[in-house]
N, C-alpha and C positions, 0 to 999 in steps of 0.2 A: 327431657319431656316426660313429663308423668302419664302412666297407663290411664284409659278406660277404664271406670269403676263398674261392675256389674254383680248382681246379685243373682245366683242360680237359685231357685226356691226349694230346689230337692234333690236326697242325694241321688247322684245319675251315672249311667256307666264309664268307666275308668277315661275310656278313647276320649271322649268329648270334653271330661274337666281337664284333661291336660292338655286339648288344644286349647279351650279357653283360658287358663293359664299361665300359658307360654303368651299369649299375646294383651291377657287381660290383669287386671288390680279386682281377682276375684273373691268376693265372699262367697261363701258354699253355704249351706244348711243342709247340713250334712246329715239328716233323718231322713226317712220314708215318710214321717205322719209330717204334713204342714203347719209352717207357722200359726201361730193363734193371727188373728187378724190385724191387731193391735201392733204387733210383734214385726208383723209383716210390714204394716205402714210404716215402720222405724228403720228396717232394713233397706227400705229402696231410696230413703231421702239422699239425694246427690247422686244417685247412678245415671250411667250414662247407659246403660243396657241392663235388660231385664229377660234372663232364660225363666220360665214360667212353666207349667205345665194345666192340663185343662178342666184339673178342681182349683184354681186360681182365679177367685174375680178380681178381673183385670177391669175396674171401671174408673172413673174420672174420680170420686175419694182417692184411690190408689195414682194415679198421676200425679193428680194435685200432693200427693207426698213427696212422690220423686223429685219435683222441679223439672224448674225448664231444660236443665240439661241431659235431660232421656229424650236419646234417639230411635231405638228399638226395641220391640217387643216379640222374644222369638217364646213359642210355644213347643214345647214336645209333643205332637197330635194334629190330625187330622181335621179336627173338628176348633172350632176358635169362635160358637157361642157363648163363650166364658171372657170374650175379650172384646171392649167399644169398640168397636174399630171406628166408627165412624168419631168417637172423640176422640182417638188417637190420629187421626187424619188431620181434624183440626189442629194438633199441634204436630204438627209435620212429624208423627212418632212411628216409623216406616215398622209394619207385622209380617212378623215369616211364622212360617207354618211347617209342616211334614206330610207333602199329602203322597200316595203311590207305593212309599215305602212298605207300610201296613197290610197292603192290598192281598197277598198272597196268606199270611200270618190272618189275619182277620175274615177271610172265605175259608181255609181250614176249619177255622174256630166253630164256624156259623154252622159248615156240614156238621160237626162234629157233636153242637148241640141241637142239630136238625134229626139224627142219629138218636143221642140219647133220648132227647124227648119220645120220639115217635115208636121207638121200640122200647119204652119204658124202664132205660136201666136204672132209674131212681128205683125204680119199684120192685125190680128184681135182684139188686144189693140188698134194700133193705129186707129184700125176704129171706136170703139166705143168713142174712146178719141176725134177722129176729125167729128164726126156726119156721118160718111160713114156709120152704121148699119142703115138698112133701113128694108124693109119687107122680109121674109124668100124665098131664093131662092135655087134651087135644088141644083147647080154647083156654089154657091157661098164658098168661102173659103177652097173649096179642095184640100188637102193635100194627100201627100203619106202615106201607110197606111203599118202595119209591119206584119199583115196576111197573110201567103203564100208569103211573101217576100223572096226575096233573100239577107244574109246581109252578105258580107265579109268585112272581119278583118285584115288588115296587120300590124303583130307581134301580133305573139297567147303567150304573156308573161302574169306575173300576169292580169296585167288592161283588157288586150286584153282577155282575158280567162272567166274573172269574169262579164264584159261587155256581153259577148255571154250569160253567165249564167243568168244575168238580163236579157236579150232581150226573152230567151226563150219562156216565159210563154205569151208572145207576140201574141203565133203561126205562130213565124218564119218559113217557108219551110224547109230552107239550109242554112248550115254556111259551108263560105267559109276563109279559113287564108291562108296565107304565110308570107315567112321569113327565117330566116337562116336554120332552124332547122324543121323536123315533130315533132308533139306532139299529141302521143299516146292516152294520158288521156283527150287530148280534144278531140279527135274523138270519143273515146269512149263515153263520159260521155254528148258530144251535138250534134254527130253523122256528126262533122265539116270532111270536107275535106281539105286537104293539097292540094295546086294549087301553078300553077307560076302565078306570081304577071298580066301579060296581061290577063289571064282567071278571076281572079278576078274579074280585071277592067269592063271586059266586060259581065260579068254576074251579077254583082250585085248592088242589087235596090239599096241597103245604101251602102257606102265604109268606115270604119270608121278606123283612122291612131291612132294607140297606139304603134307605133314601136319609140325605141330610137334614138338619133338622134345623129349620127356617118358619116364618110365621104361617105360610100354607101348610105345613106337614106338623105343624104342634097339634096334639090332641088326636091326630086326624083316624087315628085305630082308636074308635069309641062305641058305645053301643050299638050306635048305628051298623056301623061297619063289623063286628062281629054279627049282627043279626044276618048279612048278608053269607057268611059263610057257613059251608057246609057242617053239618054237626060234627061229621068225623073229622072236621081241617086240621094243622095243626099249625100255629099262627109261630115266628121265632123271629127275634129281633134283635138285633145286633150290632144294631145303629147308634140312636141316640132314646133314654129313658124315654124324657119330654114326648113323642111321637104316640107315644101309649097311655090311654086314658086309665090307669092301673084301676081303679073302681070296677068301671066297667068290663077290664078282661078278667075280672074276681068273680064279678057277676055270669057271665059267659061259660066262664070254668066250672065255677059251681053248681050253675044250671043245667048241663050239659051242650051251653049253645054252643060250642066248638068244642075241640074233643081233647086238646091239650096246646100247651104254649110254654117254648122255652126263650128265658131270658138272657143277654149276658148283660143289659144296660136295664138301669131300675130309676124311680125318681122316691125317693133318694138313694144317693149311694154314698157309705153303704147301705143296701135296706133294713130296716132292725128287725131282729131276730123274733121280735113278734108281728113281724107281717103275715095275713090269710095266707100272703101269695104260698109262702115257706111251708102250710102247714096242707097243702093240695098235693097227693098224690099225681095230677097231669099236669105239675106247672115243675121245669127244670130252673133254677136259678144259679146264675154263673157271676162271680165277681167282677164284672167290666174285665176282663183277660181277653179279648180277642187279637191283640198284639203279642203277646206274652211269648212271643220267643226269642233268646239269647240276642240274636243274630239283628233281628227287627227292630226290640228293643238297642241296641248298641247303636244300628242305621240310624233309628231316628235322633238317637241325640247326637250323633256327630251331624247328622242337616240342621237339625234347630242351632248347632255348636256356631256350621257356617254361616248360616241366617244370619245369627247376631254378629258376626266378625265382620260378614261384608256390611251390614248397617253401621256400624262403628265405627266403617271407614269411609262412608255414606257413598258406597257401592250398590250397584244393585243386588237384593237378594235372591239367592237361588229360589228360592219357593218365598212369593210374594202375598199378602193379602192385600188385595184393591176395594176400595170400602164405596 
């Protein structure tokens, strides 16, 4: 009986292509940079499974290549905007996903360019790099500071939650979230307030965006919503690009209407090398790395590995998308 054919679209840690492997009729593409698109349409004709990750449109052109005989679409990520689901439904083509994995590796990440933003180490590298350090000055190099701050969160989900929980010992004031939903156990356990999203805005020193990015939340950090915040805020996002109206956080920046914003998600990515955003001393820009450790990264592609093993065997998936 001949294996399941499956196409993995990139190369991925060692654990995961050898369990799929051992139990698949696997092609690898075996680079970091992605097929050209053409390339890619050629590759999945006949598979019965397709390991993806989430610079892969995954849309009905791309099916309609595969054939009827794909059964599953497992993604490396958290996030599955980059995949129909709803016309993978229609053809009974069951999505897994990696969601939780991330969670710890990705709240690191966000303090971390919640940190360098607001204490300015862009601008204190480059000053040592370019001879700008000179003799010690009182109001040289300061930054916002997370003492008796005020930090609100929009989407108190895993990241959003575990972020608050890092930031605490900070001596944060007040945490503020919104979003679809109140969440009990965050107020309890970091004394967070539930708010509508304008209150947020304008009460809080940090704003940091950990909500998913769906038709309500595209766009939704736009002029408007910088107008409402504090001049000194400092806006970080680490969600998804889409969510940020990048014009208008240029404008903002430039203006002085909030006081800096660091990014690790861009629209596009990568962003090129002559974007405003690059050339603003209070805009931090980070590669999409909010996953980017050993440990994380390996986690996630052995779940996407068993997504796709148990869909092949038209099991149900560990981690499922319902469309």
């Amino acid at each position: 009986m001949s294996l399941p054919k499956v196409f993995i679209s990139r190369k991925i840690p060692e654990k995961a292509r050898t369990l799929i492997a051992s139990l698949c009729d696997a092609v690898l593409w075996n680079k970091d940079e992605p097929p050209l698109r053409e390339e890619y349409l050629q590759k999945v004709k006949g598979i019965n499974g397709l390991f993806c990750l989430l610079t892969d449109k995954i849309d009905a052109e791309l099916l309609d290549a595969a054939g009827p005989d794909l059964k599953v679409v497992s993604t490396m990520s958290v996030g599955y905007d980059h995949i129909d689901v709803k016309e993978c439904a229609k053809r009974n083509i069951l999505v897994g996903y990696t969601p939780g994995i991330l969670t710890k590796a990705t709240a690191e990440l966000t303090v971390a360019l919640l940190l360098a933003t607001s204490r300015r180490l862009k601008e204190g590298m480059q000053a040592v790099e370019n001879g700008k350090w000179g003799t010690w000055k009182p109001m040289w190099m300061c930054g916002q500071g997370l003492d008796e701050a005020t930090v609100g969160i929009v989407g108190m989900g895993r990241i959003g939650h575990t972020v608050a929980h890092c930031l605490k010992p900070f001596g944060v004031a007040k945490f503020l979230y919104s979003g679809r939903t109140q969440k009990p156990e965050a107020e309890a356990e970091l004394n967070a307030e539930f708010v509508d999203l304008d209150q947020l805005l304008s009460q809080s020193d940090f704003v940091i965006a950990c909500c998913a990015l769906t038709p309500q939340t595209a766009g939704m950090f736009n002029a408007s919503a910088f107008q409402k915040m504090k001049k000194t805020a400092v806006f970080v996002n680490s969600s998804r690009g889409n969510i940020v109206n990048q014009e208008d956080l240029l404008v903002a920046l430039e203006s002085g209407e909030i006081g800096a914003a660091g990014l690790d998600v861009t629209v596009p990515e990568p962003l090129p090398t002559d974007s405003p955003l690059l050339k603003l001393s209070n805009c931090v820009v980070l590669p999409h790395i909010g996953s980017a450790t050993f440990d994380t990264r390996e986690a996630m592609a052995v779940l996407a590995a068993q997504n796709l093993i148990a869909g092949l065997k038209g099991e149900k998936l560990p981690c499922q998308i319902h469309s």
